[in-house]
C-alpha positions as CSV (number, residue, x, y, z in Angstrom):
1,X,97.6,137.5,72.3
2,X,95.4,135.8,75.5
3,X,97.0,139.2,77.1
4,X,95.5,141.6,74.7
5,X,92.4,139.5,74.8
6,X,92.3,139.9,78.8
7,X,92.7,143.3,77.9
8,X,89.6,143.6,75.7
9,X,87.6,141.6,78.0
10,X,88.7,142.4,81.4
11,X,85.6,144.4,82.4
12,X,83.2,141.8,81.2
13,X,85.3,139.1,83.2
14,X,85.3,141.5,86.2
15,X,81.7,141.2,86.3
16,X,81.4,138.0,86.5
17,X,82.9,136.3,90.0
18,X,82.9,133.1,88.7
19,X,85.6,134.4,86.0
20,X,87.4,136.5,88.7
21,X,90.3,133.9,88.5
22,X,91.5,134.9,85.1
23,X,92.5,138.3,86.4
24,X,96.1,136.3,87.3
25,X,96.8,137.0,83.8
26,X,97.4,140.6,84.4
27,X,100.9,139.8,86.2
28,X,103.7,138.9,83.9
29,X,105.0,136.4,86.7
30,X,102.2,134.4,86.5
31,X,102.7,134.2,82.2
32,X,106.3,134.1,82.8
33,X,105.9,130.7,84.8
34,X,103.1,129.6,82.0
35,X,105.6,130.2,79.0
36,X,107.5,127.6,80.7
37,X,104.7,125.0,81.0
38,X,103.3,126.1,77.4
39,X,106.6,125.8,75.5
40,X,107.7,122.2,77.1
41,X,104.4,121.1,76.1
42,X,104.8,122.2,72.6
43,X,108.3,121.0,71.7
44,X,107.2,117.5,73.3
45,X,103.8,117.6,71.7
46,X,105.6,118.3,68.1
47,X,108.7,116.7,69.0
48,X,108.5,113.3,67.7
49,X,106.4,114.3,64.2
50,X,109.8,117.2,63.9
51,X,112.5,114.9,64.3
52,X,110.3,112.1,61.2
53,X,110.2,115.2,59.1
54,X,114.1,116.0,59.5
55,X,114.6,112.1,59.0
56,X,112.7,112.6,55.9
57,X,114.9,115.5,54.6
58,X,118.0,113.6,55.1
59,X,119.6,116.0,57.4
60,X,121.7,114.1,60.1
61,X,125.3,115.4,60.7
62,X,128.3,113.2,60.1
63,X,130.7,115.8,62.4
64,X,134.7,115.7,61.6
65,X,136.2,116.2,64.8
66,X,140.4,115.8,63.1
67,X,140.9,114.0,66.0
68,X,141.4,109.9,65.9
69,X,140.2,109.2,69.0
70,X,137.5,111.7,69.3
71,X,136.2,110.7,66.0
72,X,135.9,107.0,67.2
73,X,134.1,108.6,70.7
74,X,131.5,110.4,69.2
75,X,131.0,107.8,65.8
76,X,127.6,107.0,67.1
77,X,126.2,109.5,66.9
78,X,126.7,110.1,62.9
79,X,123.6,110.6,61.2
80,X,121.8,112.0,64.0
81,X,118.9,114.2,63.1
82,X,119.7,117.7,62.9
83,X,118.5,121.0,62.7
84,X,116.2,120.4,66.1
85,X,116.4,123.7,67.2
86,X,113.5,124.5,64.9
87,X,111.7,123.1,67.4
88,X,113.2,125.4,70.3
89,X,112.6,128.5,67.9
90,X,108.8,127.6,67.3
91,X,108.1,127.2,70.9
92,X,109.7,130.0,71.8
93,X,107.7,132.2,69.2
94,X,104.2,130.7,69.6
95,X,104.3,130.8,73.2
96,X,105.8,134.5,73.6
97,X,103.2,135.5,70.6
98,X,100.2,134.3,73.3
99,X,101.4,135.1,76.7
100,X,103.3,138.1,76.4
101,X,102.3,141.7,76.0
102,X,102.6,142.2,72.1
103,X,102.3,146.1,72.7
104,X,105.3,145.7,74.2
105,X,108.4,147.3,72.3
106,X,110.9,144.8,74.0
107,X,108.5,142.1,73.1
108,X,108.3,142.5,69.6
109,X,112.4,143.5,68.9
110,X,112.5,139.9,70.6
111,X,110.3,138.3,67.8
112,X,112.5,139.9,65.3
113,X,115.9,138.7,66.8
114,X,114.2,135.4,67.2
115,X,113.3,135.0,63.6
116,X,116.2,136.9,62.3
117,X,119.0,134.6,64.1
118,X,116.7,131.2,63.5
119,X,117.2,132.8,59.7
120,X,121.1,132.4,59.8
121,X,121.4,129.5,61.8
122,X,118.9,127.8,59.4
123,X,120.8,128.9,56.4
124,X,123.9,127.3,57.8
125,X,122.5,124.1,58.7
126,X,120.5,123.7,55.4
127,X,123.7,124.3,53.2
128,X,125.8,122.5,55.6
129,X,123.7,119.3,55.7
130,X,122.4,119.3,52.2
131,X,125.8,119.9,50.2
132,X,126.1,115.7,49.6
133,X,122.5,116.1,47.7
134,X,123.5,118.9,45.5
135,X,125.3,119.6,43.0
136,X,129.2,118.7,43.1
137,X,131.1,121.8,44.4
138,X,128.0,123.1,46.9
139,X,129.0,125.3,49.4
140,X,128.9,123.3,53.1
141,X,127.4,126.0,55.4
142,X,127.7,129.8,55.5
143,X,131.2,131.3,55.0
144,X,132.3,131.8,58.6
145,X,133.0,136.1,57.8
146,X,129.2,135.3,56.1
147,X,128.1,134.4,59.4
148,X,130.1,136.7,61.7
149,X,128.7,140.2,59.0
150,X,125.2,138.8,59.6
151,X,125.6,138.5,63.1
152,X,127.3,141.9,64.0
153,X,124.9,143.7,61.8
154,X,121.7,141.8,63.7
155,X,123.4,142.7,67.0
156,X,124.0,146.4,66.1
157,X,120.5,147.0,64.7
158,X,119.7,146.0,68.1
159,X,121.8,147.6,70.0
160,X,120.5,151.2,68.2
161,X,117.1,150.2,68.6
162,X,117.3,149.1,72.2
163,X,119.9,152.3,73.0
164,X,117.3,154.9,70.9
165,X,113.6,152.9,72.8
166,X,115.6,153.5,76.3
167,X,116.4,156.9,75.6
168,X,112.2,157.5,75.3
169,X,111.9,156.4,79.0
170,X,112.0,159.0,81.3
171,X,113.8,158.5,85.2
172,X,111.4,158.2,88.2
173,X,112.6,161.4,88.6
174,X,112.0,163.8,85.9
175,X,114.6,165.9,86.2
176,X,117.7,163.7,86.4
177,X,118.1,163.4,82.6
178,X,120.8,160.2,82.8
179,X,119.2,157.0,82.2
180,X,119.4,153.8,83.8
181,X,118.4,152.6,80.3
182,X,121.6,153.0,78.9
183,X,123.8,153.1,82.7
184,X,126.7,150.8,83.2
185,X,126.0,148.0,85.5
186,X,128.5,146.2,87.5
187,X,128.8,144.3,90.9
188,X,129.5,146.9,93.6
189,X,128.1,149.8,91.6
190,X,124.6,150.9,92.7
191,X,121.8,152.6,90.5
192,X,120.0,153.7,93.8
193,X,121.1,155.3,97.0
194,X,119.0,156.1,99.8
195,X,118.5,159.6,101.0
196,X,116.5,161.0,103.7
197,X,114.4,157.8,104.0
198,X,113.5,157.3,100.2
199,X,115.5,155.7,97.0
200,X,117.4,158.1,94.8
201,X,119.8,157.7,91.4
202,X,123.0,157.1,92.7
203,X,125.2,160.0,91.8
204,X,127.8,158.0,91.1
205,X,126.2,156.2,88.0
206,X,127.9,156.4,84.5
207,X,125.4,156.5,81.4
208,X,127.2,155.1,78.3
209,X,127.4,157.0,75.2
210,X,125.2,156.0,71.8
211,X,128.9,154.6,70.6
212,X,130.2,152.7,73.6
213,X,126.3,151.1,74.3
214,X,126.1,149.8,70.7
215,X,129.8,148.4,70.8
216,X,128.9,146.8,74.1
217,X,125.7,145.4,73.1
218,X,127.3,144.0,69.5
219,X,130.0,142.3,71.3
220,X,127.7,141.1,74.1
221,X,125.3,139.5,71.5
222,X,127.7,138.2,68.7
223,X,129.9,136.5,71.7
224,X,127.1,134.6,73.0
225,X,125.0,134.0,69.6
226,X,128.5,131.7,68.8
227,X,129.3,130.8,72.6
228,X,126.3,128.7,72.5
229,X,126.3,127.2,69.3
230,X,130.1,125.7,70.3
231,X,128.7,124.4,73.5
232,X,126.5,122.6,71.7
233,X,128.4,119.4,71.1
234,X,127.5,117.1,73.3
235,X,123.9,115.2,74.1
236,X,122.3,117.8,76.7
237,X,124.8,120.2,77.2
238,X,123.9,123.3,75.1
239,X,120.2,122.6,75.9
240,X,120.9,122.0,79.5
241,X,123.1,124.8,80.7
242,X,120.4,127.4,78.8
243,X,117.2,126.1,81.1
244,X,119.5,127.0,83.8
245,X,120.5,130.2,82.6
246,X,117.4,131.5,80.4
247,X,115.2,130.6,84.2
248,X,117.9,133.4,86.2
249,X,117.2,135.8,83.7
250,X,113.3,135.4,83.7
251,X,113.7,136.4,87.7
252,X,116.3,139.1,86.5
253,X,114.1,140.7,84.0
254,X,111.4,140.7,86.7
255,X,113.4,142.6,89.1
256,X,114.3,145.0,86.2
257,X,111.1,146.2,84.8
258,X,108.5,145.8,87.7
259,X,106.8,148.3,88.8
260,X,103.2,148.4,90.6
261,X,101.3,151.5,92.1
262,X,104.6,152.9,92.8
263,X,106.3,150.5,94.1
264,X,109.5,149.6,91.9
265,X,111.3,146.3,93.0
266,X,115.0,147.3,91.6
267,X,114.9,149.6,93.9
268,X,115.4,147.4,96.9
269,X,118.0,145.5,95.0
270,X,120.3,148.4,93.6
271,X,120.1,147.5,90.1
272,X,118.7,149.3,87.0
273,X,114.8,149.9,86.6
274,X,114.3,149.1,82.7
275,X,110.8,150.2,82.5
276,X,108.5,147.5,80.2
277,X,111.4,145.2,80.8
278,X,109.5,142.5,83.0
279,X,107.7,141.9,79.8
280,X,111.1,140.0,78.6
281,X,110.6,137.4,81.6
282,X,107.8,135.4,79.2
283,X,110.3,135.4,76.4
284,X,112.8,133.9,79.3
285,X,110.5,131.3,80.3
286,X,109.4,130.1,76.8
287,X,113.6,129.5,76.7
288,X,113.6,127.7,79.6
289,X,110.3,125.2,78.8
290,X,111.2,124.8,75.0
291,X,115.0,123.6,76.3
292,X,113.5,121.6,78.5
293,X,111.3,120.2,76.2
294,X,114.2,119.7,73.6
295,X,116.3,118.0,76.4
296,X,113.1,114.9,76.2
297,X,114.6,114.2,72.8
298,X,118.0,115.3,73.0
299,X,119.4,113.5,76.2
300,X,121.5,110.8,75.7
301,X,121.7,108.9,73.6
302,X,120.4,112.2,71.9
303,X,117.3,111.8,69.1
304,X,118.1,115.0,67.6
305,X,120.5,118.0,67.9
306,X,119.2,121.7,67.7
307,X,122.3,122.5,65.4
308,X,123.1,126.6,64.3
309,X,119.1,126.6,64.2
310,X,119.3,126.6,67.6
311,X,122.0,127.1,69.4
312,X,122.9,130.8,67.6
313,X,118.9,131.7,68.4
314,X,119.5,131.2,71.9
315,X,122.3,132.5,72.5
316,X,121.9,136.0,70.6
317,X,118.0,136.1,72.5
318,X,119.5,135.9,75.7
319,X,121.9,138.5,74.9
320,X,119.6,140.6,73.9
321,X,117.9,140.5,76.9
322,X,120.5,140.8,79.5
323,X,121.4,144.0,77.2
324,X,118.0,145.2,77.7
325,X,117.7,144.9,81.3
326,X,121.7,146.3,81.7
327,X,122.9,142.8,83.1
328,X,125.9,142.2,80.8
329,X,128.2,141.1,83.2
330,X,125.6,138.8,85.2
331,X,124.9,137.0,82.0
332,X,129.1,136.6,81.7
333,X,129.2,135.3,84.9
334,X,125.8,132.9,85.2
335,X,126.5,131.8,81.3
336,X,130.3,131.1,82.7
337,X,130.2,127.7,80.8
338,X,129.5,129.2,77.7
339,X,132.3,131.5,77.9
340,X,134.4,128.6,78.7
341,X,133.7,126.8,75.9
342,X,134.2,130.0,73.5
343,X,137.5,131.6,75.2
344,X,138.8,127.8,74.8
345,X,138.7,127.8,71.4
346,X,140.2,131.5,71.1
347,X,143.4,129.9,73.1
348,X,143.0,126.9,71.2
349,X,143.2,128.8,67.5
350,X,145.5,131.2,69.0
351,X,148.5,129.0,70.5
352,X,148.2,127.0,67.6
353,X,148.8,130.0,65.2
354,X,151.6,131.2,67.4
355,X,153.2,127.9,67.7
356,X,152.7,127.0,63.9
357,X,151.5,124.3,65.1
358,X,153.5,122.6,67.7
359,X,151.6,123.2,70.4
360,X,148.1,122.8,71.8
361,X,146.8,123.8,75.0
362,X,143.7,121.2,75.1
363,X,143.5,117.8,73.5
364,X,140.8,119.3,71.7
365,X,138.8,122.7,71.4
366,X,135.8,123.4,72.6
367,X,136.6,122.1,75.9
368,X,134.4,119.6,76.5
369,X,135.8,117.3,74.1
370,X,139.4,117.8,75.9
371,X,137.0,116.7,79.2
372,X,135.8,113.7,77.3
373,X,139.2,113.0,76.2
374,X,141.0,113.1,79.3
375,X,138.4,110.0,80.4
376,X,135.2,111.8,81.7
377,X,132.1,109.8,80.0
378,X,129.9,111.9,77.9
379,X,127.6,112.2,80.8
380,X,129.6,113.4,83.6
381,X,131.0,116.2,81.5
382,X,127.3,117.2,80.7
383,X,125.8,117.0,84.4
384,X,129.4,118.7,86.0
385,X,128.7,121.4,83.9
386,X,125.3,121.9,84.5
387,X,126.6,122.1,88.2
388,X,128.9,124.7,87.8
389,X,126.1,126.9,86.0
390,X,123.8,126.2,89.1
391,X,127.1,127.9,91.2
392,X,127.9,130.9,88.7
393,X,124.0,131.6,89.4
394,X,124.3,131.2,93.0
395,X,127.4,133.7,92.9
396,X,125.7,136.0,90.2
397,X,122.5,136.4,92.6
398,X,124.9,137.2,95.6
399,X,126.2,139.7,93.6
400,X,123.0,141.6,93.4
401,X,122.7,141.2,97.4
402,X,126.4,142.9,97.6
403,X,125.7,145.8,96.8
């Protein structure tokens, strides 16, 4: 919205020196580092009056962990407000709806995922939380296939409309008819090649069918959507790791989408140009500032938790832009902590099944609770994994160089 109104004004502001200054607006890595600033401001500014409303409303979690001595860990934090993430969602909306560019097509499929995911984590959390207050018999949640159909039809609407806007994007050369849009990206394979002194599309690049894109894309954004809601279990952690994360993917979508009098930056880095892309580092930022807002009230001792609300919103929007901008495997490998926790409970569930079960492979499932059982204070586990995040991004980024 102040983009489009730069827009409209732009002329009258370039005739006027003393407004010359406002013309930083133009570059999306200017609003991109604003989101940040804007959306911390608003999840502390509404933070406090969010958490007395969810008070109000009764909805604090009393979690079942079926395990004695994790049970008797974690007792204090029963009644804890939940449903926080309400907070993360807002902040995220408002501050993408003002800074970023809402002609953008990226831009507004990000508004939708961000509503439409907030929608089925909200559902959850409301039946979950309100069952004891209703009548006797009330469902506790969303039925997990419930959630999972909801999710995989989100992701695949996605993955056709982000598969079908790519295809409308022409290659810097016009007569190469393979798109980077929909090209398979992995460490060691290059989008570019140099020949006689300028950048070309490598000849090597593989273009993914309609099929095989969508499939990728529903897997990529359903796996995450949940990956983050199970991280989210302990003061900090889920909140934590995605400031890290969503802030490498704000410099990610930069590199994919910008593009300036000819000059296109993926170029020098090997990796897919995603025209429009760069538009997708605001929506980055606000993640980063409105977790980092949310960790002022949910450190420890946490004040409020962001709950389904929350955690499957982030999750599924930062899928859905590593989709966009072709960096699947980066957000794998920088998001490592997520699929840690997720893959742990897959083991978990499946040795279990297999054994009947007699046999466990943690002392409890996701695995930071087998952390915190094995002695690890609530705190350590939290900070050593924000830690390792800081080192998948330091491996992901050399990855780009590496090629």
């Amino acid at each position: 919205m102040i983009y489009q109104l730069y827009l409209i004004f732009r002329e009258w502001i370039n005739s006027h020196a003393v407004l010359g200054p406002l013309n930083v607006i133009q570059w999306v890595e200017f609003r991109a580092i604003m989101s940040i600033v804007l959306s911390f401001a608003i999840v502390v500014l509404f933070g406090k009056r969010t958490i007395l409303w969810l008070v109000k409303q009764k909805v604090g979690d009393n979690p079942e962990f079926y395990h004695k001595d994790l049970n008797q860990l974690m007792k204090q934090k029963a009644n804890t407000p939940t449903m926080g993430g309400v907070l993360i969602v807002g902040a995220i909306f408002a501050t993408t709806l003002l800074l970023a560019d809402l002609t953008s097509f990226y831009i507004r499929m990000a508004l939708i995922a961000t509503v439409a995911f907030c929608a089925i984590g909200f559902a959850d959390d409301w039946l979950k939380l309100t069952s004891a207050r209703r009548k006797p018999g009330s469902r506790e949640g969303l039925y997990s296939h419930e959630k999972f159909l909801l999710q995989i039809g989100l992701a695949m609407i996605l993955g056709l409309f982000i598969h079908h806007w790519g295809a409308n994007k022409l290659m810097p050369d016009p007569e190469d008819t393979r798109l980077m849009s929909h090209a398979l990206n992995l460490p060691f394979f290059k989008t570019w090649v140099k020949e006689a002194g300028d950048f070309v599309v490598s000849p090597n690049m593989i273009t993914l069918s309609t099929v095989v894109f969508v499939v990728a894309a529903v897997l990529t954004i359903t796996f995450f959507s949940n990956a983050v809601n199970l991280t989210d279990g302990m003061d900090g952690l889920a909140s934590g790791t995605m400031v890290i994360v969503a802030a490498s993917f704000m410099i990610l979508a930069i590199i994919a989408g910008y593009s300036h009098q000819g000059f296109v930056l993926s170029k020098y880095l090997l990796v897919p140009y995603i025209p429009e892309s760069d538009e997708l580092a605001v929506v980055a930022g606000a993640m980063a500032g409105a977790c980092l807002g949310f960790m002022w009230f949910n450190c420890h001792p946490a004040q409020v938790f962001m709950g389904d609300t929350g955690s499957l919103t982030l999750g599924g929007l930062i899928a859905f832009i590593a989709v966009v901008i072709r960096q699947e495997f980066l957000l794998f490998l920088i998001g490592g902590i997520f699929v840690f926790e997720a893959v742990s409970v897959m083991i978990q569930v499946g040795v279990f099944k297999l054994t009947k079960g007699r046999r466990r492979v943690f002392k409890c499932a996701p695995v930071h609770h087998h952390f915190h059982l094995l002695g690890w204070t609530e705190q350590q586990v939290v900070v050593r994994f924000w830690l390792l995040t800081g080192m998948f991004v330091a491996i992901a980024l050399a990855t780009i160089k590496l090629r």
